[in-house]
N, C-alpha and C positions, 0 to 999 in steps of 0.2 A: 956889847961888841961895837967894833966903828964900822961904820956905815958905809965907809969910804972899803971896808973887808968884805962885807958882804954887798955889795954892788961886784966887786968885783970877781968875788966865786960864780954868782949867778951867771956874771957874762960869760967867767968859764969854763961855766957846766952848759951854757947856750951853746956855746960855740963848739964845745965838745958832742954833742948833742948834735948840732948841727953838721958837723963833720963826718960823724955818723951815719949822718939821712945820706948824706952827699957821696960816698965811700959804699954805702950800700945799693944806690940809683948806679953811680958809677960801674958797679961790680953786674948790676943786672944787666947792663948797655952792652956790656964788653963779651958778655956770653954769648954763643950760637942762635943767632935769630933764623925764623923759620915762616915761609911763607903757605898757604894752606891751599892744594891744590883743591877747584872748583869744582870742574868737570876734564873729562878727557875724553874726545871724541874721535874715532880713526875715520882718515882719510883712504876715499878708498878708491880704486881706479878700474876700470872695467877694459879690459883689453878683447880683441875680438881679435881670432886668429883664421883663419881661412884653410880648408882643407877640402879634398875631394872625395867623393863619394862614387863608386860606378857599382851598378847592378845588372843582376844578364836579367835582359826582355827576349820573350815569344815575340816574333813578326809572323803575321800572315802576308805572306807574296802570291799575285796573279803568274801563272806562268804564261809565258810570252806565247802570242798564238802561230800555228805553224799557217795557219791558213787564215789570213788577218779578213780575207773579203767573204768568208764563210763560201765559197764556190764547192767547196764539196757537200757543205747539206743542204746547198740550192741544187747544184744536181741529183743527186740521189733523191732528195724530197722531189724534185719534178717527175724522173722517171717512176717512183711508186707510183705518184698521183695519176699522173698518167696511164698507166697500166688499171689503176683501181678506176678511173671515169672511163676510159676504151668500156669498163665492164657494162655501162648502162647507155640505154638510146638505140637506134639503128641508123641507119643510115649517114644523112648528115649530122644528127644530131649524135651519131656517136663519135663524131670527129668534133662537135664540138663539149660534148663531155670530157672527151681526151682531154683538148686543149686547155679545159677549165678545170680540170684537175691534175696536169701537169704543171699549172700556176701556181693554184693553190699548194699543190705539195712543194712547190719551189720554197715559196715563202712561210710554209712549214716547216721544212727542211731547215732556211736560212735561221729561224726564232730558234730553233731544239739545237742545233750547233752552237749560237752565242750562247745559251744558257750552259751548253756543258764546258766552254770555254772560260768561261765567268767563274764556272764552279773548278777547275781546275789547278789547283792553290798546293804550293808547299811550305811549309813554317820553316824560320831559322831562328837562331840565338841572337842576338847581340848586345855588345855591352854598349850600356848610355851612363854618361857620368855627368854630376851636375856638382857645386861647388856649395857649400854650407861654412857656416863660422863658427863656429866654438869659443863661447862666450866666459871667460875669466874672472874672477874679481880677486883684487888682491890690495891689502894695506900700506898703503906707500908712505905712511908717517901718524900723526897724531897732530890735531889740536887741543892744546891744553891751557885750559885760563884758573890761572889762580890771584888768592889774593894775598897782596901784601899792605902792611899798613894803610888799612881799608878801600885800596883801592886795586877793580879787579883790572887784571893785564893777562895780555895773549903770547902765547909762543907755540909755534911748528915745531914739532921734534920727531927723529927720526924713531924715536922707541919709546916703548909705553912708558910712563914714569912709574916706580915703583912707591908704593904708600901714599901717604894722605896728606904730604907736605914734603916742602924740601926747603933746603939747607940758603941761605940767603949772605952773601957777603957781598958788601960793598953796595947793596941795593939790586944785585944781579945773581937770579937762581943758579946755582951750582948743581945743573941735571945731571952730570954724571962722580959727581960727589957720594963716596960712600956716606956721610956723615947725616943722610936722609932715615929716618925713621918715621913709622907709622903710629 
């Protein structure tokens, strides 16, 4: 055969061949590229809301004294005492038993009035209210980092992404593309 014939099949069955390679890269380029998401993390925000709270409380209250200077269990405590020291002594000394036992019972008298005074209490209800927060958490978006042609990038989104990769045109994730599959 001439040489000049098969030289020139070889180039083009090369070039066929080659056309080939190039027609088949070409046709893989042109189809759906997809970037692999990494991880997806929510963001999350804690809101704190304020409300009130009231409960009925027991009170113990003093009742207010009708006789604030105790004069009636200083008298009546002086006159017992009295009466009870007249009982002993004679003469002057029973005038001064009197005398020292209408003291004594004064300030007898005066101690056993404050104590019943002190002890003379009535109870009421009342409501006491105090303010507490009610503490929320709630998903206000996603960070999601994936990777594309090996390198990883971030994005904020408002909703989980669905499956394990998404749809990539022009270099820029297409989140809300149905054309995502897992």
């Amino acid at each position: 055969m001439n040489k000049p014939i098969i030289i020139g099949g070889v180039i083009a069955a090369l070039g066929i061949a080659g056309g080939i390679a190039v027609g088949s890269y070409q046709s893989s380029e042109s189809g759906p590229r997809y970037a692999e998401i990494v991880s997806v993390e929510p963001i999350v925000q804690t809101t704190d809301t304020p409300r009130e709270v009231c409960k009925n409380v027991t009170v113990t209250h003093q009742r207010p004294a009708k006789d604030e200077n105790r004069i009636a269990g200083t008298a009546i405590g002086a006159i017992v005492g009295g009466v009870v020291g007249n009982q002993f002594g004679g003469g002057s000394g029973k005038k001064i038993m009197t005398a020292a036992g209408a003291v004594g019972g004064g300030v007898a008298g005066n101690q056993v009035q404050q104590q019943m005074q002190q002890g003379d209490t009535y109870q009421t209800t009342e409501q006491r209210c105090s303010t507490v927060n009610d503490s929320k958490e709630e998903t206000v978006g996603y960070d999601v980092r994936y990777r594309y042609d090996g390198e990883v990038h971030e994005a904020k989104l408002d909703e989980k992404p669905d499956g394990d990769r998404v749809l990539m045109r022009d270099g820029n994730p297409q989140w809300n593309d149905d054309a995502r599959s897992s």
